[in-house]
Backbone as a chain_set.jsonl record, in Angstrom:
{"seq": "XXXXXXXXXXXXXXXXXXXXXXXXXXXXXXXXXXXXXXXXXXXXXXXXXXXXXXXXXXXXXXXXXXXXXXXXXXXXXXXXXXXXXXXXXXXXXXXXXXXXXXXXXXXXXXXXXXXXXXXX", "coords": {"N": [[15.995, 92.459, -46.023], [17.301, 90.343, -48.746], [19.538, 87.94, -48.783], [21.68, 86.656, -51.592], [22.34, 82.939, -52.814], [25.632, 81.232, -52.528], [27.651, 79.546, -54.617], [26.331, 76.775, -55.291], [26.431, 73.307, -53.711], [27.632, 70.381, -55.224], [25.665, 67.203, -56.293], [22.462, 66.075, -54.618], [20.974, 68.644, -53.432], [19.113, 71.389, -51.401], [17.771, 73.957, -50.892], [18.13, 76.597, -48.366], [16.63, 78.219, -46.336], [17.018, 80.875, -44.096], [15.462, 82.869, -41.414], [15.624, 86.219, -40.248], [13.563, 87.789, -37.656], [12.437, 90.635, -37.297], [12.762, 93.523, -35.1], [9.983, 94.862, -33.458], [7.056, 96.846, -32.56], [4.816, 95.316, -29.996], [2.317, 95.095, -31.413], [2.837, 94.742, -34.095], [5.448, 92.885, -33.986], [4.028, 90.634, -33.355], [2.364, 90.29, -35.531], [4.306, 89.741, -37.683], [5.194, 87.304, -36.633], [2.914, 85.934, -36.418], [2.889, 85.345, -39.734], [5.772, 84.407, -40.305], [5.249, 82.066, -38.856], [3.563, 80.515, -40.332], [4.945, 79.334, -42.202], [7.465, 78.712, -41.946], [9.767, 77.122, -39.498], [10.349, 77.686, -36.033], [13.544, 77.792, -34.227], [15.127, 77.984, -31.257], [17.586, 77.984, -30.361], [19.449, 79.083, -32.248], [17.753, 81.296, -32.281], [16.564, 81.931, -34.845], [14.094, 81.352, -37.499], [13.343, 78.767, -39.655], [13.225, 77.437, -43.05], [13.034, 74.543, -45.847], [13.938, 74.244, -49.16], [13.15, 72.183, -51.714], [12.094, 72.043, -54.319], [10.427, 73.617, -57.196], [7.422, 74.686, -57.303], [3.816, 75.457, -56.936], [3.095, 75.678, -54.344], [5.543, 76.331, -53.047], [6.3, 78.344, -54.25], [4.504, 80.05, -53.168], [5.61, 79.765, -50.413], [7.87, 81.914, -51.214], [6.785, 83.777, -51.816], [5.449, 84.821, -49.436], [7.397, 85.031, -47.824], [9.322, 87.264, -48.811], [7.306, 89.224, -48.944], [7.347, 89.37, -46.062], [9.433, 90.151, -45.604], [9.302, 92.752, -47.376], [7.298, 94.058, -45.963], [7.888, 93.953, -42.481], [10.437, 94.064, -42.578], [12.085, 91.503, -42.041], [14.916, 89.874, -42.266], [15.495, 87.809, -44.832], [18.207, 85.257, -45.69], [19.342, 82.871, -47.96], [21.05, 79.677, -49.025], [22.554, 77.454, -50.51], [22.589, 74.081, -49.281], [23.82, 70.657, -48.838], [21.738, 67.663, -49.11], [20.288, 66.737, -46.576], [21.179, 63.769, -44.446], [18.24, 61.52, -44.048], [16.481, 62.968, -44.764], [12.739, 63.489, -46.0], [11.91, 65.024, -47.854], [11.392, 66.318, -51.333], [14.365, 67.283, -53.517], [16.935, 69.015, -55.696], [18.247, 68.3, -58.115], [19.91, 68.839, -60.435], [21.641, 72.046, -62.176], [20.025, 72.733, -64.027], [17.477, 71.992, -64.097], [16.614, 73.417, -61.888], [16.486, 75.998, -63.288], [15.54, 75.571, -65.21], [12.754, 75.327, -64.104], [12.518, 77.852, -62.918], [12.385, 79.744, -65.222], [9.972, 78.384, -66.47], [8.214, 79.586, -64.418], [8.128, 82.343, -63.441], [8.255, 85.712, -64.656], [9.026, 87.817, -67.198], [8.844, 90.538, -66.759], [8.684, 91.13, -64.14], [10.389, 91.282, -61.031], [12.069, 88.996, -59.323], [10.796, 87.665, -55.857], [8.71, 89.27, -56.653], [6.449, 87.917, -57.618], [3.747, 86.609, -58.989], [1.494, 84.668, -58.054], [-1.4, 82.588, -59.078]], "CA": [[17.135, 92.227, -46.866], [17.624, 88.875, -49.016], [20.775, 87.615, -48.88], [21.719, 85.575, -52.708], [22.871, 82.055, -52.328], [26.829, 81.155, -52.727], [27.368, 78.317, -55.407], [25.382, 75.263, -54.857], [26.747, 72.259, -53.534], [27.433, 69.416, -56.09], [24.754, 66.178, -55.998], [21.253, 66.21, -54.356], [20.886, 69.422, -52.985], [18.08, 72.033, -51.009], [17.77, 75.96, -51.112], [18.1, 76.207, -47.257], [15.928, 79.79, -45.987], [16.873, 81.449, -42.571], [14.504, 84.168, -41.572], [15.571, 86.876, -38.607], [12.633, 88.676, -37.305], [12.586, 92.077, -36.942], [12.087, 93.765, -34.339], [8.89, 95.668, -33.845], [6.068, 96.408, -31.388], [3.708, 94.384, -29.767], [1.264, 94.203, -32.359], [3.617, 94.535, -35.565], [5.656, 91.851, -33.977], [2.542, 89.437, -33.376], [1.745, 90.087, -36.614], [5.395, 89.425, -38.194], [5.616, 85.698, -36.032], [1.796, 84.965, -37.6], [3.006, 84.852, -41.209], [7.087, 83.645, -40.258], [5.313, 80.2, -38.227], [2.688, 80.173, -41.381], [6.21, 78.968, -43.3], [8.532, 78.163, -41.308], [9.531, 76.487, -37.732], [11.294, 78.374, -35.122], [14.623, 77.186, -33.438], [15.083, 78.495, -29.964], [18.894, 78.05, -29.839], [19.991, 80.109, -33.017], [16.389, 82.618, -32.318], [15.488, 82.369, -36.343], [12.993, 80.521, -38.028], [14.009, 78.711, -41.152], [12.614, 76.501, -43.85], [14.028, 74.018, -46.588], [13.539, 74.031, -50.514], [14.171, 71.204, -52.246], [11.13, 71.922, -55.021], [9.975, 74.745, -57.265], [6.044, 74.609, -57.108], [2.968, 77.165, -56.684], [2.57, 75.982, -52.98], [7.114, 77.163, -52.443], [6.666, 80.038, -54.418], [3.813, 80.819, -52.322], [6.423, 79.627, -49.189], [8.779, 82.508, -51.148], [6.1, 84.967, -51.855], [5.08, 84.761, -47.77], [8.843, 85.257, -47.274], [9.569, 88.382, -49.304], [6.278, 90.04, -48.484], [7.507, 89.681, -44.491], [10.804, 91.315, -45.545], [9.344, 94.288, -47.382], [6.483, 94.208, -44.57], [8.31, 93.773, -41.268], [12.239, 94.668, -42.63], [12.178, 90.491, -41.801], [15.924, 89.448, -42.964], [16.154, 86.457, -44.866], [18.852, 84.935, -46.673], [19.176, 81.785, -49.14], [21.804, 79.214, -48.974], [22.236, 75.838, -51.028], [23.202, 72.693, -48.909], [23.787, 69.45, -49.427], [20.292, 66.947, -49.024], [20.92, 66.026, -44.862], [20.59, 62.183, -44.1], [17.08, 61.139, -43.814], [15.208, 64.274, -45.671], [11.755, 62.978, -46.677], [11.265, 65.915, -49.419], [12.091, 66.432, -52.628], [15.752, 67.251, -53.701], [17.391, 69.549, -56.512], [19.575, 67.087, -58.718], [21.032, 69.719, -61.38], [20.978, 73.141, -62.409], [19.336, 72.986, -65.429], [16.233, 71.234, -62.98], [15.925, 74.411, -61.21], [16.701, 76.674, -64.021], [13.786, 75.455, -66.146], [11.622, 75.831, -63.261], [12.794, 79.16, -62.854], [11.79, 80.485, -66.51], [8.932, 78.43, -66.016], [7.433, 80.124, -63.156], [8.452, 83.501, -63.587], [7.113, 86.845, -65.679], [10.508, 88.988, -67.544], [8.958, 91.719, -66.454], [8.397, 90.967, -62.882], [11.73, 90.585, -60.242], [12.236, 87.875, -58.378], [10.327, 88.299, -55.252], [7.013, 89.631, -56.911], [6.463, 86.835, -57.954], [2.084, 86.416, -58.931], [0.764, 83.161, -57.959], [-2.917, 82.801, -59.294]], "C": [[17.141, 90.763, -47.286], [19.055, 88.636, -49.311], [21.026, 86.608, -50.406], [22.49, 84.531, -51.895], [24.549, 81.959, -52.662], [26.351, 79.998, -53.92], [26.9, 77.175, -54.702], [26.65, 74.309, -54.495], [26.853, 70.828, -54.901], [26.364, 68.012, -55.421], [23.336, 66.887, -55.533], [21.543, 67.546, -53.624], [19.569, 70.416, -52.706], [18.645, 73.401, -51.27], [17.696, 75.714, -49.104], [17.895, 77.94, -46.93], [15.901, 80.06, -44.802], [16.682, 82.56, -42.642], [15.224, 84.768, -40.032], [14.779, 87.81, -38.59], [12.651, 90.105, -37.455], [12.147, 92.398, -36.202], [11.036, 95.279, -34.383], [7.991, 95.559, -32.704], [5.455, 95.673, -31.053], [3.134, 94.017, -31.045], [2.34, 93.842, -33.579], [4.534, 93.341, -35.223], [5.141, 90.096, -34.212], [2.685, 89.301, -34.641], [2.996, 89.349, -38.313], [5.007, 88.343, -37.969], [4.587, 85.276, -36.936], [2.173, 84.773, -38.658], [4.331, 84.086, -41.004], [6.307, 81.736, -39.976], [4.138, 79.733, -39.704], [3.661, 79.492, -42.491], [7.419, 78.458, -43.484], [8.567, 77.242, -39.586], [10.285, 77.739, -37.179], [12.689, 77.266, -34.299], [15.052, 77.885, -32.517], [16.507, 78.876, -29.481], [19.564, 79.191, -30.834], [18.808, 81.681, -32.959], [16.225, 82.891, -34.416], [14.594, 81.157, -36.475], [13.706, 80.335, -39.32], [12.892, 77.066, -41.726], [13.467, 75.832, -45.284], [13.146, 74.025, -47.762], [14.037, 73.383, -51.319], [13.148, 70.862, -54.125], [10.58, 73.367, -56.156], [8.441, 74.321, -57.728], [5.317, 75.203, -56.912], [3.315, 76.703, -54.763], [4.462, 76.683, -52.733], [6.889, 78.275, -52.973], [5.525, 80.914, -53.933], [4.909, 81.183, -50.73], [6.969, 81.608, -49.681], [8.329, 84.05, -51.051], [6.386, 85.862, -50.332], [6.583, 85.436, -47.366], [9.061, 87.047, -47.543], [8.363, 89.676, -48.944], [6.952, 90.367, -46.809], [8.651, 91.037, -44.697], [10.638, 92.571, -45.763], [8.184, 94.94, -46.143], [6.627, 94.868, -43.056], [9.787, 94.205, -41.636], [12.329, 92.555, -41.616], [13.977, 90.335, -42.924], [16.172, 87.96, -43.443], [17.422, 85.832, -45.894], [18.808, 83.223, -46.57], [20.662, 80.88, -49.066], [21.262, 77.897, -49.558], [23.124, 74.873, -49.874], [23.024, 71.014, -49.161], [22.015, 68.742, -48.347], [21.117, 66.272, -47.532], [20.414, 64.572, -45.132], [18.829, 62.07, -43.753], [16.064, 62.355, -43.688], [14.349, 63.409, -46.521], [11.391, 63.44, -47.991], [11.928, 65.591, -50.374], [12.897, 66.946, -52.43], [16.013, 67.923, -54.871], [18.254, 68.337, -56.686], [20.692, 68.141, -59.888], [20.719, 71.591, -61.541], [19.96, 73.547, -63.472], [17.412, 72.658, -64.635], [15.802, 72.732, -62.627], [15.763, 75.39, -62.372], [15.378, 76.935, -64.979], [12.495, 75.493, -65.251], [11.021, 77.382, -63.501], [11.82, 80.113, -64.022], [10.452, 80.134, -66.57], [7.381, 79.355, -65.264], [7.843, 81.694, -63.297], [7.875, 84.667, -65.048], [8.47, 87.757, -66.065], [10.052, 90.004, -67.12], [8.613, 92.123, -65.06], [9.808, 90.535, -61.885], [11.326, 89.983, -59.815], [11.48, 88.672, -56.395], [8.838, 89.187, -55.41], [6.709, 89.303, -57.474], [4.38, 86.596, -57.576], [2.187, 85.008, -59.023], [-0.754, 83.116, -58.046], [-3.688, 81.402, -58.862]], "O": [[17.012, 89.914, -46.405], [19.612, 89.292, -50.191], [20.383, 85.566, -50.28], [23.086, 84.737, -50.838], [24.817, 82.996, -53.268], [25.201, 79.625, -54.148], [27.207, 76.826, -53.562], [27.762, 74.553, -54.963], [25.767, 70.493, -55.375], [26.308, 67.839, -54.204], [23.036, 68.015, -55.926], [22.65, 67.481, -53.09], [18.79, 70.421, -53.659], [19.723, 73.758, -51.746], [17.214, 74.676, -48.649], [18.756, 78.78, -47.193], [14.935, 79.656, -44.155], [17.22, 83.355, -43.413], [15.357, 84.103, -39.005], [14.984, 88.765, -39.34], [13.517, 90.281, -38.311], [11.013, 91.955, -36.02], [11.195, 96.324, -35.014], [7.973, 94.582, -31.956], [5.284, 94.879, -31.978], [3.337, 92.97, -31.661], [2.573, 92.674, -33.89], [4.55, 92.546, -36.163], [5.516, 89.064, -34.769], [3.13, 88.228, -35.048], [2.697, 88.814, -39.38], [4.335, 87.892, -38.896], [4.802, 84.571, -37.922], [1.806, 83.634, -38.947], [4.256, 82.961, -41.497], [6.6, 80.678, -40.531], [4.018, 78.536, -39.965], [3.19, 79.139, -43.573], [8.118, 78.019, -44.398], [7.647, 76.901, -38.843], [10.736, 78.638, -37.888], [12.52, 76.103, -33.934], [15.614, 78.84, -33.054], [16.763, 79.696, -28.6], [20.163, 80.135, -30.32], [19.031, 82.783, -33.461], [15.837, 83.901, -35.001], [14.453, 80.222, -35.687], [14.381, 81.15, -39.951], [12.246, 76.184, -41.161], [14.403, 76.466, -45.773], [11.927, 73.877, -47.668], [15.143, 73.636, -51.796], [13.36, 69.92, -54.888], [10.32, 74.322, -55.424], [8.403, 73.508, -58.651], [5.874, 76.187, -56.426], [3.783, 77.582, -54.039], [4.447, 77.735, -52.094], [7.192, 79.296, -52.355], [5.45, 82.127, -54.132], [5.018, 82.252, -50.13], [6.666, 82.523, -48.916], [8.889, 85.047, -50.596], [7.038, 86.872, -50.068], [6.659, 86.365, -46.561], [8.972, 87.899, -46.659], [8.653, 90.854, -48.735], [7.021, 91.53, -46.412], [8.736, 92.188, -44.269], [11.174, 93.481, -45.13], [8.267, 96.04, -45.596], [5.977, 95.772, -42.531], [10.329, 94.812, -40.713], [12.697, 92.597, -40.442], [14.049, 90.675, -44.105], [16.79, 87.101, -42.814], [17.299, 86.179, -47.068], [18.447, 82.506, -45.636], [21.601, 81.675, -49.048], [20.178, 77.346, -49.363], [24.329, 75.078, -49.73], [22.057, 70.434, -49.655], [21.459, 69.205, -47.351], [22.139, 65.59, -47.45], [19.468, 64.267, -45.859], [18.431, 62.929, -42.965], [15.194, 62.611, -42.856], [14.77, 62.738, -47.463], [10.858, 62.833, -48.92], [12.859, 64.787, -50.417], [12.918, 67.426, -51.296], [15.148, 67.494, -55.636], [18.79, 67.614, -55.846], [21.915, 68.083, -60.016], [19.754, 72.199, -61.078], [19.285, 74.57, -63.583], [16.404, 73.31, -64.905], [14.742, 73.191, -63.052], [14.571, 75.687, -62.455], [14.643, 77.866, -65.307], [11.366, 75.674, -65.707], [9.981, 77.899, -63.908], [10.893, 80.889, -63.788], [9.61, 81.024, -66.69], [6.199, 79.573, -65.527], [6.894, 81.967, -62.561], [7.281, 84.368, -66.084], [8.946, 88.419, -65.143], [10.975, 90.804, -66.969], [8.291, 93.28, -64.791], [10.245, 89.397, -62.056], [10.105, 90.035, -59.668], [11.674, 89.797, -55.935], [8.112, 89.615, -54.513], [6.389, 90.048, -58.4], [3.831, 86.478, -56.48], [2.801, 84.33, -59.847], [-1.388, 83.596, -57.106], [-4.914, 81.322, -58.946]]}, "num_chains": 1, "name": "protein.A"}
């Protein structure tokens, strides 16, 4: 399941991606974690894995590909949230909508949803 984001935050702002596993056997689990740590970190106290987007680029919309593939893959749940740019974030940063927007059309195929998304 992908969860959409709420409205963005005003100023510098990230896409902020928390993944919850699914659960699954031995191997199908294994094989879930290999692609989640291929994209993300893990955090031990909340049990998801999550990653930050502050960029639209082939290597993130590979990050988003990796993502959406787990979900229809594994039933991996992730949802999408904008937050504000934390104190002492090295990455890049969303500044407007129009920034992401023109990415968006950019990078994208009208006849392809979001989520199957070809990266060549």
């Amino acid at each position: 399941m992908t969860v959409l984001p709420n409205p963005r935050p005003s100023g510098r702002w990230l896409l902020t991606i928390t993944i919850q596993a699914a659960h699954a056997d031995d191997t199908r689990w294994n094989q879930q974690l290999a692609v989640l740590r291929s994209v993300s970190t893990y955090d031990p106290v909340t049990q998801t894995w999550s990653t930050r987007i502050g960029v639209l680029d082939v290597p993130t919309l590979g990050t988003l590909q990796t993502l959406f593939d787990a979900a229809r893959t594994f039933g991996t749940e992730i949802s999408i949230e904008p937050e504000q740019v934390p104190a002492g974030w090295p990455g890049p940063s969303f500044n407007s909508d129009a920034e992401l927007a023109a990415l968006l059309i950019a990078k994208t195929d009208e006849r392809r949803p979001l989520g199957q998304l070809h990266i060549s």
